[in-house]
N, C-alpha and C positions, 0 to 999 in steps of 0.2 A: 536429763531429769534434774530438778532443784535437787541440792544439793546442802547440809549442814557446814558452816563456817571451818567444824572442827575435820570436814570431811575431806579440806583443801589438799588437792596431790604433796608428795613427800616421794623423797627419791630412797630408798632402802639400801643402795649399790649397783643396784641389777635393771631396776624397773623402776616407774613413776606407779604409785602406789594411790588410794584414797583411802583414809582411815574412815571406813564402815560399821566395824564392830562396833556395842557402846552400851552402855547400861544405863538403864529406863527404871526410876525408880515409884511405885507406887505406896507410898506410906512404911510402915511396920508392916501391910499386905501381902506385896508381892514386889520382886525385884525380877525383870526382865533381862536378862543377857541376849544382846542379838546379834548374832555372828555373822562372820563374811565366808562361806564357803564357798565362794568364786575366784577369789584374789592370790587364794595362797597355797591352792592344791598343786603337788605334783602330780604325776601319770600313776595310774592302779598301775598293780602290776599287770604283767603279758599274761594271760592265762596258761600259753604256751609255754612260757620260761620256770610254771611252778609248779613242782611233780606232785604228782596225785599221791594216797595212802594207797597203797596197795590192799589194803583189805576194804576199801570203798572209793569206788573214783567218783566218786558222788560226795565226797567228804565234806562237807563247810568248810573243815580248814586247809581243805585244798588250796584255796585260793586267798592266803593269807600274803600279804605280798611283806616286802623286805622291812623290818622295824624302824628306820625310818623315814617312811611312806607317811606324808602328811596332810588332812585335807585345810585344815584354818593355819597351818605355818604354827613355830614354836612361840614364837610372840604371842599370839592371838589363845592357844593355849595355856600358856602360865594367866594371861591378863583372867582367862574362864576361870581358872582356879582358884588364883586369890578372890576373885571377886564371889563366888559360892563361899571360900574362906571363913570369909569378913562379912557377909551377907547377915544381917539378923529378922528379915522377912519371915513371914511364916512360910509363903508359895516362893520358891526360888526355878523361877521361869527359864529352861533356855528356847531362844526363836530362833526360827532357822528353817534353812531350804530345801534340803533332800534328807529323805529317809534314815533315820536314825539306825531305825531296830535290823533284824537280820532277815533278809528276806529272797536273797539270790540263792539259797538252796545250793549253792555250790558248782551249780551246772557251768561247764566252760563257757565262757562268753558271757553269760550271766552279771558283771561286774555294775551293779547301779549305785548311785549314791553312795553312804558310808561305808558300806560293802568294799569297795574297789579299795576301802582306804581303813584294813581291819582293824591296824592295831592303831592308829589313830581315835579310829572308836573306842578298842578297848580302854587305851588309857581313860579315856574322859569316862564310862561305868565302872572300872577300877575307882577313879577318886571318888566317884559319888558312893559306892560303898564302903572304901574308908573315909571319907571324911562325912559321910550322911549330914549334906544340910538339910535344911528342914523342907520336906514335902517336894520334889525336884519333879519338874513335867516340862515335857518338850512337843512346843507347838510346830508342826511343820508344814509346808506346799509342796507343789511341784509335781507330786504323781500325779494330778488327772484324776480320782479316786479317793476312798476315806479306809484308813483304816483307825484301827484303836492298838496296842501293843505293849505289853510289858516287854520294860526294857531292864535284861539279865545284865548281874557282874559278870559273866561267863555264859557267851551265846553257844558255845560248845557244849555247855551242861545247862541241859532246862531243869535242872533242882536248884539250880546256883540261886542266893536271893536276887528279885526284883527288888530295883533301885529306884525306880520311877514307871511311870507312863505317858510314853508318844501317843499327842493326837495329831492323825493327818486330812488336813481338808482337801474337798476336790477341790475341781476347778468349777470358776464361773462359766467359762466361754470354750475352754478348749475339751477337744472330743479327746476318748481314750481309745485307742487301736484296739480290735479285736482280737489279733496276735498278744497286746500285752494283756488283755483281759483274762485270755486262756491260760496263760505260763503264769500269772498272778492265784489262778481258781489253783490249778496244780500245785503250785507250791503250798499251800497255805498246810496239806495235811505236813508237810514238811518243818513247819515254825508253828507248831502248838503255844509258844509266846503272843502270837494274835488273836487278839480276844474279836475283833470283828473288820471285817473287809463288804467293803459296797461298790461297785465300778458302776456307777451312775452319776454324771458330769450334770453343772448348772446348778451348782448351792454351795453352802460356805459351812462355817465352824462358829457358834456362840457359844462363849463362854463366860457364866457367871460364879463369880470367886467373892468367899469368904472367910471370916478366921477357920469355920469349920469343915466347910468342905469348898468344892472344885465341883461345878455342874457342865459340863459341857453337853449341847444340843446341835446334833447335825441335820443341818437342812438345805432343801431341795425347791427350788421354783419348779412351778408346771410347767412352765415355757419361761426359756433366758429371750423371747423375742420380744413378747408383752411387758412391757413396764407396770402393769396392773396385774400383772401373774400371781397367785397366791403361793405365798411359801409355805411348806410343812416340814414338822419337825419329824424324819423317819430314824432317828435313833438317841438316846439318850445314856451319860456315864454320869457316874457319879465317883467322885477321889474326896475320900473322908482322911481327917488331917490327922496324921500319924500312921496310915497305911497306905503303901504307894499304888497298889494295886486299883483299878478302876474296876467299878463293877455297875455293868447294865441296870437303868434304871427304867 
């Protein structure tokens, strides 16, 4: 795939690397962070190698693997930070490819997306709620699916404050298994932080951004076969500026 000038391989020590990451700046607006979380994760932990709570083997932090367990590498992390830092945007965007919020319920095997890589997570909702830049939302792909979800300083306590809100688009073209549909319905009474889940594939994510609020509109083609298919919009949030909370519109 075309590639950015700045994206030329680099040898790190280890490996031939492409510098991915990079910040997309949109006016005083919005400032885009778009991360590589392909490049630089280690292995989740073994589900088998991390003992359960004895008073629930069902724990979420069951499956909290070793502290550090990383998925964007410690480079890639500081570069997030300063750059939220230093940010004077009003929307400070992070983009990105799998599942932010918390949504593996703990179950063994369960291990998907930032899940597999807890406290990698945590630190990055730790800084967003000390350092509260302004208005923080994370756009993400990859499930097949939509969700919407407040994303907690602490996925272990749903009182903890939200920090922000993940929106995830499905996909255009790829189907979602029925198996992950069903273990997606199941968990959901599991993460009361998800404010809405849709497993219907063939539509995208718009989102209209202004000083004052964040509109995002999830939509759906009748058919991904017709090029003349009509699209509809079957859900709508709305993120007014100074509350990170999304609320159905």
């Amino acid at each position: 795939m075309p590639l950015r000038p700045s994206a030329s391989p680099y040898f790190d020590g280890e490996e031939d690397l492409l510098r991915l990451y990079r910040t997309i700046n949109y006016g005083d607006l919005a400032l885009f962070a778009a991360l590589d979380t392909r490049q630089y994760r280690k292995e989740p932990a073994d589900p088998e190698d991390v003992p359960e709570r004895k008073e629930d083997k069902y724990a979420k932090k069951a499956l909290r693997p070793k502290a550090e367990n990383t998925l964007i590498g410690r480079e890639q992390e500081t570069w997030l930070f300063e750059t939220l830092d230093s940010s004077e945007a009003r929307w400070n965007v992070i983009a990105q490819q799998i599942g932010m919020f918390d949504y593996a319920s703990g179950r063994r095997g369960d291990i998907v997306g930032w899940d597999g890589h807890g406290y990698a997570r945590d630190r990055i909702l730790r800084h967003l709620d000390g350092a509260r830049p302004s208005n923080p939302v994370v756009i993400t792909g990859d499930l097949h699916c939509s969700w919407v979800s407040d994303l907690k300083a602490d996925f272990s306590d749903e009182s903890s404050d939200t920090v922000g809100t993940e929106f995830v688009g499905t996909s255009v073209t790829s189907g979602l298994g029925e198996s992950y549909a069903r273990a997606y319905e199941r968990h959901l009474e599991q993460n009361p932080h998800v404010r809405f889940f849709d497993e219907r594939t063939g539509g995208y994510v718009r989102c209209e951004v202004t000083p004052n609020e964040w509109r995002t509109e999830m939509k759906l083609a009748d058919s991904i076969e017709d090029p003349d298919s009509p699209v509809h919009t079957f859900a709508s949030f709305v993120i007014e500026d100074g509350q990170p909370e999304a609320k159905q519109a």
